[in-house]
N, C-alpha and C positions, 0 to 999 in steps of 0.2 A: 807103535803099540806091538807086543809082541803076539806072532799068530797063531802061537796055541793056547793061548790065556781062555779063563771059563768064557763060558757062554751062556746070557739069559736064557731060560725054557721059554718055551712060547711058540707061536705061529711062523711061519717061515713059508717067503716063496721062493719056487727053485725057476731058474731060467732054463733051457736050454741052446746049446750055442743054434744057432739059426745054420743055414743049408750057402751053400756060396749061391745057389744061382737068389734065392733069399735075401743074403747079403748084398747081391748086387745088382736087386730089387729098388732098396735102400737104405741109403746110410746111415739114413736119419734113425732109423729105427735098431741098426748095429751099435748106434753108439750109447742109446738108451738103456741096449741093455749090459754094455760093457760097464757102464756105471752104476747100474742097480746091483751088478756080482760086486765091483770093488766095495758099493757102500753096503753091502751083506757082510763083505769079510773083514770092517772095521769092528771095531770096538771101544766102548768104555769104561774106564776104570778109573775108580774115584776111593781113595782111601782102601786099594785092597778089593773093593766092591765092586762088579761087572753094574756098570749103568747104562747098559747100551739099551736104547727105546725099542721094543718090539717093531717091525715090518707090519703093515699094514695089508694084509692077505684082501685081495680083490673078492666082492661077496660072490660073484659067481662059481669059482674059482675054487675056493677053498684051501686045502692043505696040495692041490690038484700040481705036478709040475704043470708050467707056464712054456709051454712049447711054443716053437714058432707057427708048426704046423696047424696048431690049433687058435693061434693069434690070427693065421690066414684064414681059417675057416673062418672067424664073427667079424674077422676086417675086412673079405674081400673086395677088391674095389671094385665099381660099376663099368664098364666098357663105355667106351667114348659117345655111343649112340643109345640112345633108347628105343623102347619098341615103337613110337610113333615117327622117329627119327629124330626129336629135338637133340639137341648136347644141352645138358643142364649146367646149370648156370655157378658158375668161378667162384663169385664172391657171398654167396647165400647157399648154406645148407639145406635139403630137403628136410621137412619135419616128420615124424614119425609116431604112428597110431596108441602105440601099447610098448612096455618096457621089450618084449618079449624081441621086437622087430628092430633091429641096430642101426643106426641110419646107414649111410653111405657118405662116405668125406673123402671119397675121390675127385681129386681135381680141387680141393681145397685149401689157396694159401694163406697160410699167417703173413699180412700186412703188415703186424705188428712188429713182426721181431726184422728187422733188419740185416742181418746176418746172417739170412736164406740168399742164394741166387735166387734170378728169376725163374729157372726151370727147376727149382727141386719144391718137393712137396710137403706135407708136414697130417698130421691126421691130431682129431681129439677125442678127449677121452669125457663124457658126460658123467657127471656126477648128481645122484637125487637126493637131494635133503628132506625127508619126514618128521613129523613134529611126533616128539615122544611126548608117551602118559604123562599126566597129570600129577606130583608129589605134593601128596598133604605132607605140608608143614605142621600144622596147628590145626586142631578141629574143636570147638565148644559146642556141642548140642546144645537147643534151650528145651528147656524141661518147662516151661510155661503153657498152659492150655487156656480155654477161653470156656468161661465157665457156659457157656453154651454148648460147647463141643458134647463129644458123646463121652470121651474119656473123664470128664470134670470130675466125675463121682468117684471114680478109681481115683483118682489125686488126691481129693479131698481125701479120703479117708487111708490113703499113706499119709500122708500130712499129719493126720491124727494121732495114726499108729505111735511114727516119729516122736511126737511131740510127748506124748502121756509114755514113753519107754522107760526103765527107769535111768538108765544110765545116756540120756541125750545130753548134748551139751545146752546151757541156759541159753536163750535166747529174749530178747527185749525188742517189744517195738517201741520203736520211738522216730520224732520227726526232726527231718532233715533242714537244711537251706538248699534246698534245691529249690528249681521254678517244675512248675506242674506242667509238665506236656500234655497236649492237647492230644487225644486217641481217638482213632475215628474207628467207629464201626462196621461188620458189617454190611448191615443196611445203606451205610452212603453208597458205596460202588454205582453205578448206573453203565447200562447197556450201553454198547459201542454207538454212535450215532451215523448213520451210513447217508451219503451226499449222495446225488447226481444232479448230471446236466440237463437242464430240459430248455429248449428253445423252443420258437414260435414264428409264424412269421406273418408279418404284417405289411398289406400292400401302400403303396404311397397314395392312395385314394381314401384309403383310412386314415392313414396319416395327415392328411390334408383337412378331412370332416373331422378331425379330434380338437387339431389345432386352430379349426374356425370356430369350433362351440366353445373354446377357452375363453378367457379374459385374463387378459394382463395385468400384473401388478407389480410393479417397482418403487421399492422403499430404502433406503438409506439407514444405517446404523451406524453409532459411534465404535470406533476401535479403542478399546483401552489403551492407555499410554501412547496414545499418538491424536493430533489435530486431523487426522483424515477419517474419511467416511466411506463406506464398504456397501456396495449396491447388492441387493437381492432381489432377485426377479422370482414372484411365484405367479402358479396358476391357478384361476378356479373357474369353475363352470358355471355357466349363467341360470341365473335362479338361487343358486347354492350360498348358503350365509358362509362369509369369512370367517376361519377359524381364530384369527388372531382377534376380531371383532370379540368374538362369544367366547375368550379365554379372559379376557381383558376386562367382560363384566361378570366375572365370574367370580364372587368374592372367596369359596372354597377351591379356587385353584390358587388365588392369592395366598391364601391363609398355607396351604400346601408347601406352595414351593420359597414361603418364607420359614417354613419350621427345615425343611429340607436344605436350604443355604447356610442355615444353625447347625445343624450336624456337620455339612463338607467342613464350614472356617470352624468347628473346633476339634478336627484331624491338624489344621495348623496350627491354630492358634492358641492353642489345650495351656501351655505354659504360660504365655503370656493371660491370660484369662485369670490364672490362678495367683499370679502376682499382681493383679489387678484387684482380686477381691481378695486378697493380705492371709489366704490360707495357711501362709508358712510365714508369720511374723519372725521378725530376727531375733535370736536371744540373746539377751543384757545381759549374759555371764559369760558369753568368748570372749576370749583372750586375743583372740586378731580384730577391734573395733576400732574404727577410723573415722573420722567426722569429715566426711568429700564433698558435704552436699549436692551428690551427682544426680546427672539428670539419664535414665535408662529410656530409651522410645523405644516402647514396647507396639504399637502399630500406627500406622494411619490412615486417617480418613480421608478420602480420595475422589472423585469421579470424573470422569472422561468429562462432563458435562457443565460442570463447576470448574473446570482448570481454566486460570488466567482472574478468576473474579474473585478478590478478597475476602477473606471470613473475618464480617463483619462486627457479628457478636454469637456468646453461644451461652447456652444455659443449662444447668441438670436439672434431671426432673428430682424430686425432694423427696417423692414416696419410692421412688425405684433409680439409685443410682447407676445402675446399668445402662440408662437412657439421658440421650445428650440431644438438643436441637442446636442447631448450627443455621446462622444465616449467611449468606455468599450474597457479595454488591458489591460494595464501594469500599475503598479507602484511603484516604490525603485526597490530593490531588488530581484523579483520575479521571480520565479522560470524555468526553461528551460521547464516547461515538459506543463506549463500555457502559451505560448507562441505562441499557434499553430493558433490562429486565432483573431478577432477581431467584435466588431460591430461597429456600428452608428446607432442610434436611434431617430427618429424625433416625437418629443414630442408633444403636442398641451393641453394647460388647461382646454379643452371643456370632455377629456378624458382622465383622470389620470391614469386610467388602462391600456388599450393598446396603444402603440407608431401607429403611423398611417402608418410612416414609417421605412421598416428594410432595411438595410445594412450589408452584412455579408462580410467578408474580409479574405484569406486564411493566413495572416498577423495578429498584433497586428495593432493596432490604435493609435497615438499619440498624433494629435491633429486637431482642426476642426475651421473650420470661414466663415461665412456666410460674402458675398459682400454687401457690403453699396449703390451701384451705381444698382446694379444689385439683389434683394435681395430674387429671388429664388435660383440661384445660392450657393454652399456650397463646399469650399476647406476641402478636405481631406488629413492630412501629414499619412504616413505607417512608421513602422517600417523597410522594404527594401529601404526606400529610396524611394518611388514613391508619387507622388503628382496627385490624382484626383481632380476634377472637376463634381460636381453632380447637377443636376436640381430636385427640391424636388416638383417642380409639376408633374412631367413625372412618373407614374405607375410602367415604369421596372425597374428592375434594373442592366440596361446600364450605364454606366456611361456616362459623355456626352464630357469629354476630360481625359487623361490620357498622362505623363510624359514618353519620349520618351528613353531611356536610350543606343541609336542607338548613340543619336545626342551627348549625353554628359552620361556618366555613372555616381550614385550616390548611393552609398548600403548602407550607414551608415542611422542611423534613423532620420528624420526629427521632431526637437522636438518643432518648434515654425513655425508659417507660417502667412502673413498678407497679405490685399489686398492694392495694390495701387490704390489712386483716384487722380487720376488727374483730373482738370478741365477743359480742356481745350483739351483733348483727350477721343475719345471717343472707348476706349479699355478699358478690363478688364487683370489686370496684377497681381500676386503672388509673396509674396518676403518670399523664406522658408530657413529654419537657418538647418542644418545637425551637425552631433555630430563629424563628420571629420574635421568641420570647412567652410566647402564652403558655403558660401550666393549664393542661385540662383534665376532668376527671370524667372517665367512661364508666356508666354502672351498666353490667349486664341484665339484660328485660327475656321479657319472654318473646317479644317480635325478632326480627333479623336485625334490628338495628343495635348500636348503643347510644344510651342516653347519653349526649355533653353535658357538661357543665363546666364551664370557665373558671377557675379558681385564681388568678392572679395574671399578669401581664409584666414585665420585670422593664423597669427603668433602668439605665443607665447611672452612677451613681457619681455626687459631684462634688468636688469638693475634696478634705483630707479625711477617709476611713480608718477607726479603730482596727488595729491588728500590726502586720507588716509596713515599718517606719522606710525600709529600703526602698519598695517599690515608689515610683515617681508619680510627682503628683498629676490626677487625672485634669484632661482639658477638657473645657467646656463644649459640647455637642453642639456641633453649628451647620450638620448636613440630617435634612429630615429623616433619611431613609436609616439614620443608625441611631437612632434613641432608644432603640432597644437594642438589650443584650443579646446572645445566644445561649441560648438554655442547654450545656454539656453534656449533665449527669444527673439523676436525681434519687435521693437516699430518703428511705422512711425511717422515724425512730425508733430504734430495738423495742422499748419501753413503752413509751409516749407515741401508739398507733397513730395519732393526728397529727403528728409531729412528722415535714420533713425539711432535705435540705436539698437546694439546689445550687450547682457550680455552673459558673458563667465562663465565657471566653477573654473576660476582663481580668481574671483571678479572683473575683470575689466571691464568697458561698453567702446564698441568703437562704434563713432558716423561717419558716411560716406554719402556718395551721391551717388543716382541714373545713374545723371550723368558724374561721374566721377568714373569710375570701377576701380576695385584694386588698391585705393589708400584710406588711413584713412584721413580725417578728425579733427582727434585728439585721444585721449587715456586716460582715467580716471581711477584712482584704487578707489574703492567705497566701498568695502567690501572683508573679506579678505579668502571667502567662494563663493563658488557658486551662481549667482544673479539668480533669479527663475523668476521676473517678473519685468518690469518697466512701468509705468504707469502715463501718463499729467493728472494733473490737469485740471478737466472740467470749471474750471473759471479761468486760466494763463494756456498763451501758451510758460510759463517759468518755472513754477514749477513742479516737476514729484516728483516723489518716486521710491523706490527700496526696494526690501527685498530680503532677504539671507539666505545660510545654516549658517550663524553667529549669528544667532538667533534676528536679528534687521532687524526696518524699517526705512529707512533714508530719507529724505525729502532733497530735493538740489532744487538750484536756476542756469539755464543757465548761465555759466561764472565764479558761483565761485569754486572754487576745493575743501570746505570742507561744510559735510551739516548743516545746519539748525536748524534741530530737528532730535532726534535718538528717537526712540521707541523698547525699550526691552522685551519682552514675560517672560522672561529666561534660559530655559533651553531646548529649544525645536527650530527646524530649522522650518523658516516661507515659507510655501508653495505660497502662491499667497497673494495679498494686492490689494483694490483696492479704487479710493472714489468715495465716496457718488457721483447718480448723482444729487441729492435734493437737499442736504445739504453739504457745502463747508469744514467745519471743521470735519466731520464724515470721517473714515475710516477703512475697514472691513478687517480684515486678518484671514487667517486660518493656523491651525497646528494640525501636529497629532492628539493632543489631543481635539482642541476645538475653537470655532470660536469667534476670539475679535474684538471689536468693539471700537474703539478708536476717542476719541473729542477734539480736540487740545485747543477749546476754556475751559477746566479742566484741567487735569491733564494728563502729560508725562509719570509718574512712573508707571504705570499700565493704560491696559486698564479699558474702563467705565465699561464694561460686558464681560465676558465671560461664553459659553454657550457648553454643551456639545449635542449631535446627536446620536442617536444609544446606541452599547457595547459600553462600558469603554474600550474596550480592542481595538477595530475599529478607524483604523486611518483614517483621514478626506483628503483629497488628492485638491479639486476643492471648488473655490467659485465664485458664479460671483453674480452682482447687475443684477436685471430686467431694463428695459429701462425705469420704471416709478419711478426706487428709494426705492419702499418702498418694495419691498421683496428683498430676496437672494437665491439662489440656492446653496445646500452644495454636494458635494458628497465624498460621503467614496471608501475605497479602499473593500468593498463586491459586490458592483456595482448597489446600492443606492443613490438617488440622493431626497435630500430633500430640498422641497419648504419651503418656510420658513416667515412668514409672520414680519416687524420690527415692535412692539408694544411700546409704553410709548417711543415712540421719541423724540427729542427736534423738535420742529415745523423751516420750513427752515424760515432762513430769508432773508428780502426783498434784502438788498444788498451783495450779495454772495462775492462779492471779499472783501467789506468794512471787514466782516466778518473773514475772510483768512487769511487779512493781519493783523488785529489787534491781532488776537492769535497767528499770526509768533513771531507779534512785543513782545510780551508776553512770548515769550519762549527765547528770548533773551535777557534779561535784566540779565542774570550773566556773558553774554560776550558784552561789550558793542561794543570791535573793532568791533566784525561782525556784529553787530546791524545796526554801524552806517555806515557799506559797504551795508549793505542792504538796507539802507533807500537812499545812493546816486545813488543808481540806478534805483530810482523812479519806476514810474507804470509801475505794470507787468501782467498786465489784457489786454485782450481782448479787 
């Protein structure tokens, strides 16, 4: 670069040449400032332009020349001794009070740089870094006040001015989509809350008389989700009543901490609640509708207490379908030693966690039914043979009648029980089906008892029976203890209150009356397996079903002896069926493996959907519809019971029987005789 070219204006430091006895002081410092002259008398030049970067002027310094003489004044170095005599220390600098005071970096070498001897020295130069002012960027005042403050008035009435000006711009209130934020005022703030430690001390002679006036007490608790039990030890003082005693009879802390369990499960379970009671019905005008007939398990019912013991039977209540009983015992094959007792559990959708009500039984439990006429009331069948009677508003657990076995003895297990309604009577009466065979009827009294009465005893039937030709013919009874059937199921008629029917383990349904005791009615062979359920048609008080260990469900019409429509699973025995109570042509059945849903207005050869619940390995025992149709209740045999929401429906239609009968008529077009026997027996509706 040439070296009379411009030169930027600016700050400049001047060196002067240092003294030889200075220079030969040291080098280090001669050579420092031989290159701070040459990089002063550089320059840059860029397009014509001097771009040379201004010299950085040391702040003590100033525009001041940079003498040596005055570099030795603020660097002098320390002498080899101090006033105490120590030599300080080589590799750690002394530190220093105030800017004003310069350390001392005598005897100080750089480790770092490699390229010192071991006897030459080097010195440093401290630099302080200070945090500069603060640069508003951006500043928005808010001009918002609180109409409490003291300004509020001054505002409001610029507000005014504003607004009534004549030349203000229009303005419009109007509402947003925005969410409302929650403003706290105020008054919430609360005082700081100030702690301390406060201790105490207590001799071990007190310790000693505290712990002898105690009493001990060790109880066990179930853990959710697991078979183990969790010990707690409390204490209490002698004389003093248990607190868990006096909570326990305490019907207003019951009543408490069940509306309290209501509130926590519906922080959970707020959505599924609402798809439960059909608040957001689907609409029949989208354009994405699909027929899945899917099953959604919206929760389940569960407890530590019940797991392992099959859910036996369960029931809605008919004035409030919100409430479900459920009984846990037995089911197939199960084992003697699982035997020893039973529940009943009264369920409620506000709290899917805990049952609100327990029922403990020193028996297994076999099946359950809430009264239509009376609908706090809940029949209880046992496995001894006994039939209670429970009130599910009443706290204890008294029972409120009980099966008197004085008047009439019954031990075999009760495995189907219904209530009679008559209209025109105003009693509550029970018709329960026994595995010995005896039909008996309980009217509830005003004692603690129920009245028996015996209504039939069921023979075994011999010979060739009207109905199913395929089933083989029955052999003659030649061992005394089985002349009687087993009583399955038992069905009252929609219609004809005196009227019911019962399914044997032979396959046969025998249909009888109320009023006329031990005598049949009639005799149908319907299947050639054990009938598990039968069940009217909610639109004909002529059309039922049946389903069997034969692995089918049959559809029949009052009057004629062969059915209708057969519906096959395949290979698997049909635990319960039931229909729809929405929709005319849907009906739901369960088996071991998994629950189907079948639409008569499609297809016969298989159901629409089939759905599994749980393990693969978990067989499925109970189903029932809710009172409103669109959910179902599954339970397995772990003692699980799952809500279960119907999704991707066919929507019901307006005329439920028109409906019914066109997909019978549809199912019989490869037989026409029966076709045309079914059509001359005209309307079979309601």
């Amino acid at each position: 670069m040439p070296p009379d070219g411009p030169k930027a204006p600016g700050k400049s430091v001047k060196f002067a040449s240092p003294s030889a006895d200075a220079a030969s002081d040291s080098k280090f410092v001669a050579d420092i400032v031989d290159r701070l002259k040459e990089r002063n008398e550089q320059e840059v030049l860029i397009d014509g332009v001097d771009r040379t970067p201004n010299n950085l002027a040391p702040p003590l310094f100033g525009d001041e020349a940079f003498v040596w003489n005055r570099f030795r004044e603020h660097f002098q170095p320390a002498s080899d001794e101090m006033e105490d005599g120590t030599t300080p220390s080589a590799d750690k600098p002394d530190g220093f009070d105030n800017l004003d005071h310069q350390p001392n970096y005598e005897g100080v070498i750089d480790r770092r740089s490699p390229s010192l001897e071991a006897g030459q020295k080097t010195y440093h130069v401290k630099i302080r870094l200070t945090e500069t002012d603060d640069i508003v960027l951006f500043e928005n005042p808010s001009h918002v006040v609180s109409l409490d403050a003291e300004e509020a008035d001054l505002v409001k009435e610029q507000n005014r001015l504003f607004e009534t000006r004549p030349k203000a711009r229009r303005t419009a209130d109007a509402e947003a989509q925005t969410r409302d934020l929650p403003c706290k005022s105020r008054s919430v703030n609360t005082e700081c809350i100030h702690r301390q430690d406060v201790a105490s001390f207590v001799s071990n002679y007190d310790m000693y008389d505290t712990y002898n006036d105690l009493e001990r007490h060790t109880k066990e608790i179930n853990v959710a989700d697991s078979a183990s039990k969790l010990e707690i030890t409390t204490y209490s003082r002698e004389g003093m009543e248990d607190i868990d005693d006096r909570l326990n009879r305490n019907p207003n802390f019951h009543l408490s901490s069940m509306i309290l369990q209501r509130l926590l499960a519906g922080n959970i379970y707020r959505e599924q609640q609402i798809r439960f009671r059909n608040m957001y019905p689907p609409d029949p005008c989208r354009e994405d509708i699909r027929y899945l007939y899917r099953l959604d398990v919206l929760w389940t019912y569960r407890t530590v207490e019940t797991l392992g013991k099959a859910v036996a039977c369960a029931s809605w209540c008919p004035a409030n379908g919100d409430i479900v009983a459920i009984a846990y015992s037995i089911y197939g094959h199960t084992s003697s030693d699982d035997r020893g007792n039973g529940f009943v559990y009264v369920w409620n959708i506000k709290n899917p966690v805990n049952p609100e009500r327990r029922y403990r039984f020193d028996c297994p439990v076999t099946c359950v039914a809430f009264s239509q006429r009376t609908p706090q009331l809940l029949a209880i069948g046992l496995y001894d043979g006994l039939v209670q009677i429970r009130d599910i508003t009443d706290n204890t657990q008294t029972p409120l009648a009980v099966s008197n076995r004085d008047k009439f003895p019954v031990y075999q297990p009760i495995w189907d029980l219904k209530w009679v309604e008559f209209d025109n009577e105003n009693k509550d009466e029970v018709i329960a089906v026994s595995q010995n065979g005896w039909v008996m009827k309980y009217t509830l009294t005003i004692g603690q008892y129920l009245l028996p009465y015996p209504l039939l005893r069921l023979d075994r039937v011999e010979g060739t029976l009207e109905g199913q030709t395929d089933s083989k013919e029955l052999q003659s009874v030649k061992i005394q203890s089985d002349l009687h059937p087993q009583a399955l199921c038992v069905t009252i008629h929609p219609v004809q209150k005196d009227k019911y029917y019962i399914g044997t383990d032979e396959g046969a349904v025998h249909w009888c009356s109320i009023n006329d005791p031990f005598q049949h009615l009639g005799v149908l062979q319907m299947h050639s397996r054990g009938i598990f359920c039968i069940e009217y048609s909610p639109w004909s008080p002529k059309i039922f079903l049946t389903c069997s260990g034969d692995w089918s469900i049959r559809i029949w019409i009052e009057d004629l002896p062969e059915p209708i429509v057969t519906l096959s699973t395949g290979f698997a025995p049909i635990q319960a069926a039931y229909w729809s109570p929405t929709n005319s042509t849907i009906i739901a059945s369960v088996t071991r493996n998994g629950v189907q849903l079948w639409d008569l207005k499609r297809r016969s050869s298989k159901p629409a959907s089939e759905s599994t619940l749980g393990s693969l390995t978990t067989a499925l025992t109970v189903i029932r519809f809710t009172n409103c149709g669109r959910s179902l209740l599954v339970g397995d045999a772990e003692g699980k019971a799952h809500v279960c929401a119907l999704e991707d429906m066919p929507f019901p239609p307006h005329f439920q029987y028109r409906e019914l009968q066109s997909a019978l008529y549809s199912k019989l077009v490869t037989t026409p005789d029966l076709q045309t026997r079914v059509r001359r027996m005209g309307y079979l509706g309601y």
